[in-house]
C-alpha positions as a Markdown table, in Angstrom:
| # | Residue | x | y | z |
|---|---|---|---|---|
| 1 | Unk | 0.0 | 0.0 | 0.0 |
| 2 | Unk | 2.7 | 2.1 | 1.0 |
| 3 | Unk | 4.0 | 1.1 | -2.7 |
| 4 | Unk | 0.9 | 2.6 | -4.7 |
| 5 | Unk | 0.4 | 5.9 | -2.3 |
| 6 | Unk | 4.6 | 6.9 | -3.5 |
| 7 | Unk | 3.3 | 6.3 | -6.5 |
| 8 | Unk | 0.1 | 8.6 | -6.5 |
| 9 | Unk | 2.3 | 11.3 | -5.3 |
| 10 | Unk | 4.4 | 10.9 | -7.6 |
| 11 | Unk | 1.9 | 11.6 | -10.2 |
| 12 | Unk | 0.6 | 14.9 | -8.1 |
| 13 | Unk | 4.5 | 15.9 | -8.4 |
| 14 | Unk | 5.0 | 15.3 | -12.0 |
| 15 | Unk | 2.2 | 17.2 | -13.3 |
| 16 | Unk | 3.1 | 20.8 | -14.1 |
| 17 | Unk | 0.9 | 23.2 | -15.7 |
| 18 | Unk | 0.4 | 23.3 | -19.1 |
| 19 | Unk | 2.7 | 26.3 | -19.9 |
| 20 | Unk | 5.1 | 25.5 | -18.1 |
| 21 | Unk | 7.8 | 25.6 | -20.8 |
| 22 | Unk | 7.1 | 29.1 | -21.1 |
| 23 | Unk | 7.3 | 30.2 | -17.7 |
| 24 | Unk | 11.1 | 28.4 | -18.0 |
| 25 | Unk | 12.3 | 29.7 | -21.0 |
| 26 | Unk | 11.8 | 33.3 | -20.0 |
| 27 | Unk | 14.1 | 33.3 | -16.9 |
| 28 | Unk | 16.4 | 35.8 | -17.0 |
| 29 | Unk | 19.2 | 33.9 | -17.5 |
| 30 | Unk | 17.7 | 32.9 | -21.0 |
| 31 | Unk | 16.0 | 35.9 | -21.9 |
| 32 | Unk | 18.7 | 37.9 | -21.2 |
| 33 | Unk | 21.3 | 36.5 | -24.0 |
| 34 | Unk | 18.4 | 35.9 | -26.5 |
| 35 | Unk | 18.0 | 40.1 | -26.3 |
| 36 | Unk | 21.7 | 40.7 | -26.2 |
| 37 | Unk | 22.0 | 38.6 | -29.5 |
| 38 | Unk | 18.8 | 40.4 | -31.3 |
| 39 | Unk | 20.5 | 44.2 | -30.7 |
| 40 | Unk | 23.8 | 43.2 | -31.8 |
| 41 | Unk | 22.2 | 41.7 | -34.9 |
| 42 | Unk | 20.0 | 44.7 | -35.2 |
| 43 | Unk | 23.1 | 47.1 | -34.8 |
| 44 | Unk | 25.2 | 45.2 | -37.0 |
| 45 | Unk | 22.4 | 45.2 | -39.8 |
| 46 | Unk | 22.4 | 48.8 | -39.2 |
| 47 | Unk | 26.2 | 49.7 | -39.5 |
| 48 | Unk | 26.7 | 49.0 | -42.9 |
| 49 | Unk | 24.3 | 51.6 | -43.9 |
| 50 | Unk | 25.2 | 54.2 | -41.7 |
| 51 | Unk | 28.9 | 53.9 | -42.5 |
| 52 | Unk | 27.9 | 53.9 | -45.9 |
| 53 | Unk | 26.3 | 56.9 | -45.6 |
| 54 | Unk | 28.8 | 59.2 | -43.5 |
| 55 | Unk | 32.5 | 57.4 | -44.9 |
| 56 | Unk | 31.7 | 57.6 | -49.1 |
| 57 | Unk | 32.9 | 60.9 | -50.1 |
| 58 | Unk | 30.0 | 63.0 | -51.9 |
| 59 | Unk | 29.5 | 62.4 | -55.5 |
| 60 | Unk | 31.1 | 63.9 | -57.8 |
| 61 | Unk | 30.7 | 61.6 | -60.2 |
| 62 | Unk | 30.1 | 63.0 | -64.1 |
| 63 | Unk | 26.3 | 62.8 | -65.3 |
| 64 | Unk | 27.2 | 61.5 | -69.0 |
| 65 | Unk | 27.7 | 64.6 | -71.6 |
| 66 | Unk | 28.0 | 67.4 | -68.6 |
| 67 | Unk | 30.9 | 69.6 | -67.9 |
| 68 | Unk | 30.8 | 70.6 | -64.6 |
| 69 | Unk | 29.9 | 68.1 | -61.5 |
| 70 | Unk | 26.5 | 68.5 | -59.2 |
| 71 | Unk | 27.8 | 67.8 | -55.4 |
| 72 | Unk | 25.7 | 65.8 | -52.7 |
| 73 | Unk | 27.7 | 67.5 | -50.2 |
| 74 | Unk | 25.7 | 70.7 | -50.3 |
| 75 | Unk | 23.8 | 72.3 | -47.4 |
| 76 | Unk | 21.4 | 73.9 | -49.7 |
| 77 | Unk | 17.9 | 72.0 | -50.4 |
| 78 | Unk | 17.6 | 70.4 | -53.2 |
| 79 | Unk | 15.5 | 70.3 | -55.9 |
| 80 | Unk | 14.1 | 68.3 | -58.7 |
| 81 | Unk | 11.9 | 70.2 | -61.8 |
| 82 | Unk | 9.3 | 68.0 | -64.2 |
| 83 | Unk | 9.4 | 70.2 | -67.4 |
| 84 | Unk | 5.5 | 69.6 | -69.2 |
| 85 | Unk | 5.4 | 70.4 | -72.9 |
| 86 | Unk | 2.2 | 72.5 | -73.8 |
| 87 | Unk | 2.2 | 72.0 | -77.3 |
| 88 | Unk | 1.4 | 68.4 | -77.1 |
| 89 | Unk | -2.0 | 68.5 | -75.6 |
| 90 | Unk | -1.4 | 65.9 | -73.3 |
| 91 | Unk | -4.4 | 64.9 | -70.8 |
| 92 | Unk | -3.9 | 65.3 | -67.0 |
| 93 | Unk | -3.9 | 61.4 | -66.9 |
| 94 | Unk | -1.6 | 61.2 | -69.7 |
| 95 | Unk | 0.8 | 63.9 | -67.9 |
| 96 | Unk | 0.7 | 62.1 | -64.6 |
| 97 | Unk | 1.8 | 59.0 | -66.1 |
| 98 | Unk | 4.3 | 60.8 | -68.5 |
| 99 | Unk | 6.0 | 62.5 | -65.1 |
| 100 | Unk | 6.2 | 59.2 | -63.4 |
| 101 | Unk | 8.1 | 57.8 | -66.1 |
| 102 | Unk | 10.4 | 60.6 | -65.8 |
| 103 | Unk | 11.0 | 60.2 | -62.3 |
| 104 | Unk | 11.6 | 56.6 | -62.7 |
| 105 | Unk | 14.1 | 57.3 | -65.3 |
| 106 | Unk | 15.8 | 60.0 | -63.5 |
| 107 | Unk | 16.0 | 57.8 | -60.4 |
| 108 | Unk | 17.4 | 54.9 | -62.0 |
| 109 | Unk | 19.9 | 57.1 | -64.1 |
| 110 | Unk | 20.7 | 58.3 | -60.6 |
| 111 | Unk | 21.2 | 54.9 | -58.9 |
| 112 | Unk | 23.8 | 53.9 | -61.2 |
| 113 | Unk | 26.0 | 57.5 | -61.4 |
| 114 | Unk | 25.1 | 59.3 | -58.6 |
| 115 | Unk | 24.0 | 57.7 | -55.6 |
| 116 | Unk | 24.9 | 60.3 | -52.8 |
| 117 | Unk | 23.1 | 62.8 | -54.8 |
| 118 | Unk | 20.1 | 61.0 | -54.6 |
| 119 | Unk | 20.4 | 60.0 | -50.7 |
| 120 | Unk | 20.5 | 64.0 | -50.1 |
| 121 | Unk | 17.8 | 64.6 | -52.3 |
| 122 | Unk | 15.4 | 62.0 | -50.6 |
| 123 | Unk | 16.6 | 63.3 | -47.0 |
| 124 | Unk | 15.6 | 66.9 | -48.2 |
| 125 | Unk | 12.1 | 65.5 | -48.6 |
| 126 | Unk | 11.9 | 64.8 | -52.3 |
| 127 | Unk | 10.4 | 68.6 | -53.9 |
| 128 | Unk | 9.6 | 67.9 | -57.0 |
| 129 | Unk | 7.5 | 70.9 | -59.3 |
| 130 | Unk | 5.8 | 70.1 | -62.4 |
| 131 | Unk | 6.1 | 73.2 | -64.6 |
| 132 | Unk | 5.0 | 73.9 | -68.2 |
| 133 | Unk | 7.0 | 75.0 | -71.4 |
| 134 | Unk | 6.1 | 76.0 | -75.2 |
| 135 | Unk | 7.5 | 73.3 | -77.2 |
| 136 | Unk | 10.5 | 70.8 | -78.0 |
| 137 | Unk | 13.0 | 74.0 | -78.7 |
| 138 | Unk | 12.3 | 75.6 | -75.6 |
| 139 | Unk | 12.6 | 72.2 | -74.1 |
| 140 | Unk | 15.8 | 71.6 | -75.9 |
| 141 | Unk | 17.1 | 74.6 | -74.6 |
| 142 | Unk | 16.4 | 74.2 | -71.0 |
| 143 | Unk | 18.0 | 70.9 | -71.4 |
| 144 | Unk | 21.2 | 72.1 | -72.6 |
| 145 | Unk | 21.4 | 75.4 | -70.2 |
| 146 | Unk | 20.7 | 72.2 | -67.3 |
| 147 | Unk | 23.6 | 69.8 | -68.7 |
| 148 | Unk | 25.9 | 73.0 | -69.1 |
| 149 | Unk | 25.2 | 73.8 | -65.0 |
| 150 | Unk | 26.4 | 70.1 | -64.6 |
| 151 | Unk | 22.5 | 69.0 | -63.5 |
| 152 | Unk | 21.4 | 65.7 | -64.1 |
| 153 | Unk | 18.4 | 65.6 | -66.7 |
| 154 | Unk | 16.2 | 62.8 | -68.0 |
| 155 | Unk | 14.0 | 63.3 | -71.1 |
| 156 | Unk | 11.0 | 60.8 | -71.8 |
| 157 | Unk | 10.1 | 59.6 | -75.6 |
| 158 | Unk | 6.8 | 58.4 | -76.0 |
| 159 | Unk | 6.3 | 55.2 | -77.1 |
| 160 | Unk | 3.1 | 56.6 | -79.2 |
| 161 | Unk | 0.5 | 54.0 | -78.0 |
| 162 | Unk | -2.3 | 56.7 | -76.7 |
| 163 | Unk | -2.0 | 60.9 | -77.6 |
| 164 | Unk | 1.3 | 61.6 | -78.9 |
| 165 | Unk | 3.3 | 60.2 | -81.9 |
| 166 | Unk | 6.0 | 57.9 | -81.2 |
| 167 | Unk | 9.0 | 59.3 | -80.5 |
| 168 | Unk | 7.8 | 62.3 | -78.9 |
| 169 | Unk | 9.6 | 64.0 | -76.1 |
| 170 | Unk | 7.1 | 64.7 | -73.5 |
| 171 | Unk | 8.9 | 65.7 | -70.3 |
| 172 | Unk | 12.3 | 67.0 | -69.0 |
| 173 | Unk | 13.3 | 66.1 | -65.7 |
| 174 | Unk | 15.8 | 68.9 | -64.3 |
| 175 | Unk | 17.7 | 67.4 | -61.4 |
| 176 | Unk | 18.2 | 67.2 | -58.4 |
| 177 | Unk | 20.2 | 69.9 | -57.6 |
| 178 | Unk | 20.7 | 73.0 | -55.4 |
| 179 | Unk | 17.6 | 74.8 | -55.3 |
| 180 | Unk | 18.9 | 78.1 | -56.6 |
| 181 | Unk | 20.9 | 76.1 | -59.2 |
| 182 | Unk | 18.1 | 74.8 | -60.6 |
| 183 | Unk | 15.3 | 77.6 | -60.0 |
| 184 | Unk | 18.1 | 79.3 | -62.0 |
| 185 | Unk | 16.8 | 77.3 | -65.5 |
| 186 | Unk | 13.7 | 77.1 | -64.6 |
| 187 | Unk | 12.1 | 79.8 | -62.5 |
| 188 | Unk | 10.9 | 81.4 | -65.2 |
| 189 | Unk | 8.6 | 78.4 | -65.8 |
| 190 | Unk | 4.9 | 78.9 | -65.3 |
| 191 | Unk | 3.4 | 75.9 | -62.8 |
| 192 | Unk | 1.4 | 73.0 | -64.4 |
C-alpha cells in the first residue's frame, strides 16, 4: 500500500501546468542572452548603412555629356523640376503618367551615377515641381542650359500608343540639384 500511495504522489508531483515551458524559458538567464543577441544583430544590420552613408565621399561623379559636377555635399535643399510640354495636348492622366516615367528614369539614371546625390535629395524630402513650357525647342534649350550647370536631366520619348506620336519627347526632368541652381533654369517656368 505504501508502494501505490509513493506512487500517487508521484503523479501529483509530476504534473506541471500546461505552460510551463514558457514560464522556464523566460528566466532571466535565457531571456537575457536571446536580447543581447537580437540588438547586436540589429546594430550590425544597421552599420553597414550608416557607414555607408557618412565614410563615401560626396559624389562627384560626371552625369554622361555634362561639364561641370553637381555635389551631394551641399547644405542647400535640393530640388528636382518636371518640365511639361504645352504643345502636345497631353491629358492630365496622360501627364501624370508621363511625369512618373520621368522620375523613374531619373531615379534609375541616378542609382547607377550618382547615388549620394540621390540620398541628399530623398533626406531633403523629395520637392519635386511640375512646370510647363512652349514646345521641344524651348525644351531643348532648357535641357542644354541644365547639362551646361552640370545638373542631371532625363527626357522621356513616347512610345506613341495613346495621344502623342511615337517618338515624342514629352517631359524634362531637371535634377536634383541646389535649389537656386536649378530655380536658375527654370524659375521662369509657369506651374502645371
Amino acid at each position: 500500500m505504501v508502494h501505490i500511495g509513493r506512487s500517487a504522489a508521484s503523479n501529483t508531483k509530476d504534473k506541471k501546468p500546461e505552460c510551463s515551458w514558457l514560464a522556464s524559458s523566460l528566466r532571466p538567464e535565457n531571456f537575457i542572452p536571446g536580447l543581447i543577441i537580437g540588438f547586436l544583430l540589429g546594430l550590425f544590420m544597421e552599420i553597414p548603412k550608416r557607414v555607408g552613408a557618412r565614410s563615401s565621399p560626396p559624389s562627384q561623379t560626371k552625369k554622361r555629356g555634362t561639364s561641370k559636377n553637381v555635389s551631394a555635399s551641399t547644405s542647400e535643399e535640393l530640388k528636382m523640376v518636371f518640365v511639361v510640354r504645352q504643345d502636345l495636348k497631353m491629358g492630365s492622366g496622360k501627364i501624370a503618367s508621363q511625369c512618373a516615367h520621368a522620375a523613374v528614369g531619373i531615379y534609375e539614371e541616378l542609382m547607377q551615377s550618382q547615388r549620394q546625390l540621390l540620398y541628399s535629395w530623398e533626406q531633403c524630402g523629395q520637392p519635386k515641381i511640375v512646370v510647363t513650357c512652349k514646345n521641344q525647342q524651348e525644351m531643348n534649350d532648357l535641357r542644354a542650359k541644365a547639362k551646361k550647370a552640370g545638373l542631371p536631366t532625363f527626357t522621356v520619348a513616347d512610345a506613341g500608343r495613346t495621344q502623342v506620336a511615337a517618338g515624342s519627347k514629352t517631359v524634362l526632368v531637371v535634377g536634383p540639384g541646389p535649389k537656386s541652381s536649378v530655380d536658375a533654369i527654370t524659375r521662369h517656368l509657369r506651374l502645371l
